[in-house]
N, C-alpha and C positions, 0 to 999 in steps of 0.2 A: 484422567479423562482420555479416552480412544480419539485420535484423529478424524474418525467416521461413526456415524452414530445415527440409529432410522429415529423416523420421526417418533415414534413409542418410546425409543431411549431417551432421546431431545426433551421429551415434555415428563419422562419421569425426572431427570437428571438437571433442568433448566438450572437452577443457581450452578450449579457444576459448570455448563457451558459458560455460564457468563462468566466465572471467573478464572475458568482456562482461556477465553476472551481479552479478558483484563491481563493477566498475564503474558499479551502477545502470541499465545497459538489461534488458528483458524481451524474450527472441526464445521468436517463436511455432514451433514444431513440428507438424510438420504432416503427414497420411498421404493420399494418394491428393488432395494439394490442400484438406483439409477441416484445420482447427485443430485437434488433439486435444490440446494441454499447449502450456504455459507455461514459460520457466527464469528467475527472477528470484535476486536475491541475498538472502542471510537479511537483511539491513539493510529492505528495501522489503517481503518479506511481513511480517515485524514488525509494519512499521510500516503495512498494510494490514489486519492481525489486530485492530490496535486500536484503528483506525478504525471498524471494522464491529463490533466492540464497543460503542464510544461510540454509535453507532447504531442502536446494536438496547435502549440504555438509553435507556426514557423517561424519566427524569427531567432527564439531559443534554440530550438534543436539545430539550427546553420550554426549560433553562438559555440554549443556544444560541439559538435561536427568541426570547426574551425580550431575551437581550443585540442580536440585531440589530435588534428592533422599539425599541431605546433605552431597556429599561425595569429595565436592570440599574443598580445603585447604587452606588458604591463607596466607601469608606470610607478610615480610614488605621490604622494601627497603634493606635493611642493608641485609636481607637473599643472596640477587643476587651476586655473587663471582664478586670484582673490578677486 
């Protein structure tokens, strides 16, 4: 299965898309040459859903941002008050 594919390929070739989907590629769709949709499988929008989630929470991304600048701390079990 091509990475890009027009709408006419799309709707001969659908089982094809879906399971270059399922297998984790994304193919672009496409009309008159211009990108209009995307076919990914539910595993990778998931897992783009909540990425951009994480992302759009500020408090995470300071967490993150803090952990790369080195200034995150870590502890061990026995730290946590029973």
């Amino acid at each position: 299965m091509k990475s890009t594919v027009s709408i006419s390929e799309g709707q001969s070739s659908f089982p094809a898309l879906v399971k270059a989907a399922e297998k984790g590629r994304v193919v672009t769709v496409t009309r008159h040459d211009e990108p209009v949709a995307c076919v990914m499988g539910h595993a990778r929008m998931s897992a783009l859903a909540e990425t951009l989630e994480i992302m759009g929470n500020a408090a995470a991304m300071r967490a993150v941002h803090e952990h790369k600048a080195g200034k995150t701390r870590f502890g061990t079990l026995d730290d946590i008050p029973a």
